[in-house]
N, C-alpha and C positions, 0 to 999 in steps of 0.2 A: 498401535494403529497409526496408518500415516494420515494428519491432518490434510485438509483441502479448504480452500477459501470460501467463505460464503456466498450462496449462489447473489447474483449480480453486485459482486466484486471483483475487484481486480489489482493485480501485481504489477507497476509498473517498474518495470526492469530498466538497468543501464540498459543503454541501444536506443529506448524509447522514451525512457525519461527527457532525454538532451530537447528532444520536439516541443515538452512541456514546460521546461527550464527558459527554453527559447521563448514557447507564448507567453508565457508568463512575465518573461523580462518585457517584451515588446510593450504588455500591457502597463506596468508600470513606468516602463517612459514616456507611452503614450499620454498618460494621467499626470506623471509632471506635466507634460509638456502643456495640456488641458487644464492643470492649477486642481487637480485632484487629490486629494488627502487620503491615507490609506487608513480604514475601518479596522480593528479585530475584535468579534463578539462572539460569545462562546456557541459552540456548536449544540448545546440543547437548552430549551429556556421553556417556561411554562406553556401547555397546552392552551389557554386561553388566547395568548398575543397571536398562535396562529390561527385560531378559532375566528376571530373578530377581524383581526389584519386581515388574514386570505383570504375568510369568506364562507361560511358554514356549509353553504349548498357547493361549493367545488370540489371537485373528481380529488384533488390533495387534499383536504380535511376531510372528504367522506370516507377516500377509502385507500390512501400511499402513506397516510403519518405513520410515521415509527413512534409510537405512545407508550409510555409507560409508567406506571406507579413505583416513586421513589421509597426512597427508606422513611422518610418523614410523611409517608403517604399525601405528598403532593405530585400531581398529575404533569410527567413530564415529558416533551416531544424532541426527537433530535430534528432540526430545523430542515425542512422541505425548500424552501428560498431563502432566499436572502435578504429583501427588504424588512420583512416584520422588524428585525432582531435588529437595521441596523437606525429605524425610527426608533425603536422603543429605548435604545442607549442614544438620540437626538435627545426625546424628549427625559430618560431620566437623567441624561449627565445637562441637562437646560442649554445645548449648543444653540438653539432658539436665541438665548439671547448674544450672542454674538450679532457685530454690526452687520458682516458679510453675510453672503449666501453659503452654506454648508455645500461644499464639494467634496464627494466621500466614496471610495472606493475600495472593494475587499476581492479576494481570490479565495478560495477552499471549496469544501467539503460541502453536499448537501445530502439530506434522505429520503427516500420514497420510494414505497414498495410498489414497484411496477410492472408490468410484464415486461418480460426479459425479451432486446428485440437489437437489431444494429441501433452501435449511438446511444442506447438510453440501460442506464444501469441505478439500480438500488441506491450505492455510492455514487455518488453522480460529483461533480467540479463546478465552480462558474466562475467567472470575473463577471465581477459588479459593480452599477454606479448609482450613486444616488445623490441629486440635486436638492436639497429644501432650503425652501424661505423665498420664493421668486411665482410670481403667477406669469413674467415674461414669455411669450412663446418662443423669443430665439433663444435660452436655455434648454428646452425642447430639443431646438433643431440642432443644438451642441451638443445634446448628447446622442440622439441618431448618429451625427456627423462622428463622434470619437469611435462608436461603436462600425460603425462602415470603414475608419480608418487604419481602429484594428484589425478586422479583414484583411485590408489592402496591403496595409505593412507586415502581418505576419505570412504573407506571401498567397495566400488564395483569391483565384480567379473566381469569376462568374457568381461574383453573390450578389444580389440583391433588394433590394428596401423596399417593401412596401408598406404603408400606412394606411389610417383610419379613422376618424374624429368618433368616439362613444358618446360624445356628449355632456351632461349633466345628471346626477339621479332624475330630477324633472324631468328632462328631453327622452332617456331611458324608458321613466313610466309612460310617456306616450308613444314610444315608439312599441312597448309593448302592446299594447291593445292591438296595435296593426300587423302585428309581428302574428299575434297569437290568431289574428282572424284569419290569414295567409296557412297557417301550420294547421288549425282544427279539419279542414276537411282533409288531411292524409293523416293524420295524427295515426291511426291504425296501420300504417305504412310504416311508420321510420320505425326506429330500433327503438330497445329499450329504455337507453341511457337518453334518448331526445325524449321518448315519452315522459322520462323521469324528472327531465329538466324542463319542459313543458310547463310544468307544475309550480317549478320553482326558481325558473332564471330562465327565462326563454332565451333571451340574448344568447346563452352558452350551445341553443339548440346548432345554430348559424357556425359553431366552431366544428361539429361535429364532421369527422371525415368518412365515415359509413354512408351518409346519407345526403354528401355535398352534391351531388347530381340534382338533388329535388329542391332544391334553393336557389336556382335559376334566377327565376323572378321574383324574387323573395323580395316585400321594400326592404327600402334602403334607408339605413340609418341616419344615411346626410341628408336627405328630403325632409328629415324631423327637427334640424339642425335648427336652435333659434340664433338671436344675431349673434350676443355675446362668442356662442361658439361655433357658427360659421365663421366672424372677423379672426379667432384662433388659428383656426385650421387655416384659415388661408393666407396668415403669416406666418405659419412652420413654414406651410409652402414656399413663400415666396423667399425665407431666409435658406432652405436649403435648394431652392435652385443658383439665390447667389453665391453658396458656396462649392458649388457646381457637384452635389450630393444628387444621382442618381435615385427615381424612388417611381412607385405608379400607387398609386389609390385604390387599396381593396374593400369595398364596402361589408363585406362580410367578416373582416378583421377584428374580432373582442378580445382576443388572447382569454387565456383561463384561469384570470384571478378577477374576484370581484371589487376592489378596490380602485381600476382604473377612471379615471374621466377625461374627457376632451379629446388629449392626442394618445394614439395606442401602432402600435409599430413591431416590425418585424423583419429580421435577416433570412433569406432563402438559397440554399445553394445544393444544387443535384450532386449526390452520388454517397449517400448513404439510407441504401434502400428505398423503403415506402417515404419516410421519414423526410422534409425539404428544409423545416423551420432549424434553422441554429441558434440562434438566438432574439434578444426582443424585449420590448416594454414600453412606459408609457408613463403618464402623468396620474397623480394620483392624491388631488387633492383635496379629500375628506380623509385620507388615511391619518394623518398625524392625531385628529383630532379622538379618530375613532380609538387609538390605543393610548386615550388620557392626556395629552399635549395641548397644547394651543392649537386654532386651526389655520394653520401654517401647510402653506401647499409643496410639493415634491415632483419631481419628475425622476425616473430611472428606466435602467435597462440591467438585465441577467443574459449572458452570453454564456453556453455550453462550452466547456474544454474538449470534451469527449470527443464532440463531432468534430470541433475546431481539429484537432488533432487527427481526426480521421478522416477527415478531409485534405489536410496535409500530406499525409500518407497517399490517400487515393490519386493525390494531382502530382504525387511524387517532385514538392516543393524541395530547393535546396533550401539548407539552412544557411545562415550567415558563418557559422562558427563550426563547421565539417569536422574540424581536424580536434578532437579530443586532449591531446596534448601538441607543447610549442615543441618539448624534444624530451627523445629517449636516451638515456643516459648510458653506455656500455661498458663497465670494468670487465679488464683482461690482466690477471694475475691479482696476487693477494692484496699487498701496500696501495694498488688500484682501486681496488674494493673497498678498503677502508675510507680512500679518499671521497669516493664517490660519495657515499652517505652524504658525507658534510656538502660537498658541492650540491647535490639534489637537494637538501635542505636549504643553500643557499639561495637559490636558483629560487624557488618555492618562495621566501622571505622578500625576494626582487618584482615578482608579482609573473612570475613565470610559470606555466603550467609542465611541472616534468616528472619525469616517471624514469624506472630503474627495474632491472633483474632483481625479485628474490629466491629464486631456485636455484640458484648455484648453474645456470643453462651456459652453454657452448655460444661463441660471437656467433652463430649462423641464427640459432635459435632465439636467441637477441634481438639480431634485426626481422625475425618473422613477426614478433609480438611490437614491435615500432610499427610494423606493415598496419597488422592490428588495429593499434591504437591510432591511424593515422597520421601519427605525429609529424610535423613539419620539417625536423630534423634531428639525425640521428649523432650524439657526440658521443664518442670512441677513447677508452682514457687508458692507456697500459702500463704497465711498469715504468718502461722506458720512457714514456711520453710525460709521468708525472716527475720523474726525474729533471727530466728538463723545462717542465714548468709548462708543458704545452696538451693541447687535446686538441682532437679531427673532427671538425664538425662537419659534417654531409647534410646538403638540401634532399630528402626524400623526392621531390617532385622530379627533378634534373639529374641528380644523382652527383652534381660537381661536390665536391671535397676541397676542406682547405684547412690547412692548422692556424690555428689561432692560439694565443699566450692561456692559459690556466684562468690567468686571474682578472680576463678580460673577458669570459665567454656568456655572463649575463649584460654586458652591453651589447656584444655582437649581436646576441640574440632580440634584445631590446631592437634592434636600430636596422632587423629587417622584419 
């Protein structure tokens, strides 16, 4: 039988990889450049840390975890987010007690069984950040700001920020009672999943997109706002307008994890379907304590690859790095061909990207596969030409040609 991938997974092939190679690097310079540390925590860890982290009553513990009973009959989940996993190695590796603020940032894998729809897959990607040890709100508006800047530099238009202040557990419980007075007389209206969270997290009712129409006049969460965390919010503000970060105020803004407080935030960008949110987060400081640590506050954001990528594609961004290789290499006759290897390995060892015939092809059929590869230039080596210690380099773009010495052709190359 011929195998087939599992439903919402996915192959990413050469061609399309380079896009995610591309976002990818972006984001790791981005985080140097930010004084961010890169995370690696294993991709499945006990069912509990996301029981408690995430949140028992959210749409991913009820009903996306990938759960399963190990060999040692302990209950194990392959990791839905990314935060749980990357506090619960804060607090077991004690990075707490470090003087600094933990600046920590991870890229990979995540899982969640979801309906299958554009943008959202089973296997799913994120770049992640996570700030702990700081209750400062300009921490906050730095990590908004890195995560907008990602946008900006991996080349997409048209995104943008909106945020939200959730408040305090306190501020929460009273905004629920107004919440829930507001929602009881349609209650028999809205859908299932707001009946169901009705019950159990009204807040998450307000997230729901079925039924965004009828929340209109829904209160608003910042009317319940005491001072502590009105003065908050209105320092993100005022740090991300002086960093001239783009955003508007969504009061219906909760995102769909229960761990958040104070500031909660979100990336928007049209053209992958129904679907606007790409990525997003927020502050979150009762979590540390909740998963056995000291209670040490946090700020973070999870950005989608998925859509990032698909978005990329949809706005038909170039990339920095087009041209797959610097040069294609051509042997013509035998002692050519030998040569070549060592040169391409050469070349390779100099910090050169090159590539070479191995099918035994014809010079014409050579230069199709440089077309190919994009290569920037094509060098041409023949009997007669290693003889004399020299090879034809050609600029692909222009098509000018010129000989250059043998044993000079990884500087040439270098030095345009």
């Amino acid at each position: 039988m011929a195998f087939q991938k599992s439903p919402g997974t996915q192959d990413i092939l050469p061609g399309v990889v380079e896009r995610w190679q591309y976002a990818e690097q972006k984001a790791r310079d981005i985080c140097r450049r930010f004084n961010f540390r890169e995370i690696r925590t294993p991709i499945f860890e006990a069912t509990e840390l996301f029981q408690r982290g995430v949140g028992e009553t959210t749409d991913i513990v009820e009903k996306e975890m990938y759960t399963f009973t190990d060999r040692g009959d302990r209950s194990i989940t392959l990791r839905p987010e990314g935060t749980a996993g990357v506090v619960r190695s804060y607090v077991e590796n004690k990075l707490y007690g470090e003087p600094d603020v933990s600046k920590l940032y991870y890229i990979g894998p995540m899982f969640r069984y979801e309906r299958q729809q554009a943008g959202r897959y089973r296997q799913f990607h994120q770049f992640g950040i996570e700030a702990l040890g700081s209750v400062d709100p300009s921490i906050d508006a730095e990590v908004i700001a890195l995560g907008y800047t990602f946008y900006k530099e991996v080349g997409l238009k048209g995104v943008r920020v909106e945020i939200n202040s959730v408040g305090t557990p306190a501020v929460r419980a009273a905004f629920r009672e107004k919440l829930l007075a507001f929602l009881m007389p349609m209650r028999e209206q809205l859908c299932k999943d707001c009946q169901s969270r009705m019950e159990r997290n009204p807040l998450r009712v307000l997230d729901c997109k079925t039924d965004q129409a009828r929340f209109e006049n829904a209160p608003s969460i910042l009317d319940s706002l005491d001072e502590e965390c009105t003065t908050h919010f209105e320092k993100v503000k005022t740090y991300l307008s002086d960093m001239g970060i783009p955003f508007s105020i969504n009061p219906r803004l909760v995102r769909g994890l229960d761990y958040y407080t104070h500031t909660a935030f979100e990336y928007k960008a049209e053209g992958i379907g129904a679907i606007d949110t790409i990525g997003g987060g927020g502050r979150y400081n009762g979590l540390v304590a909740e998963i056995g640590g000291p209670d040490q506050p946090g700020v973070g954001l999870g950005l989608g690859l998925e859509r990032t990528i698909m978005l990329l594609e949809h706005q038909q961004a170039e990339l920095d790095n087009a041209h797959q290789v610097d040069v294609y290499v051509v042997a013509l006759g035998e002692a050519a061909d030998r040569e070549v290897t060592r040169l391409v390995y050469e070349l390779r060892t100099s910090g050169i990207r090159a590539e070479r015939d191995y099918l035994g092809r014809k010079m014409k059929a050579q230069m199709k596969s440089a077309d190919r590869l994009q290569a920037r230039y094509t060098a041409i080596l023949g009997d007669d030409e290693l003889a004399r210690g020299e090879i034809a380099l050609k600029e692909m773009a222009t098509g000018e040609q010129r000989v250059v010495a043998l044993a000079s052709l990884a500087s040439e190359l270098k030095s345009n």
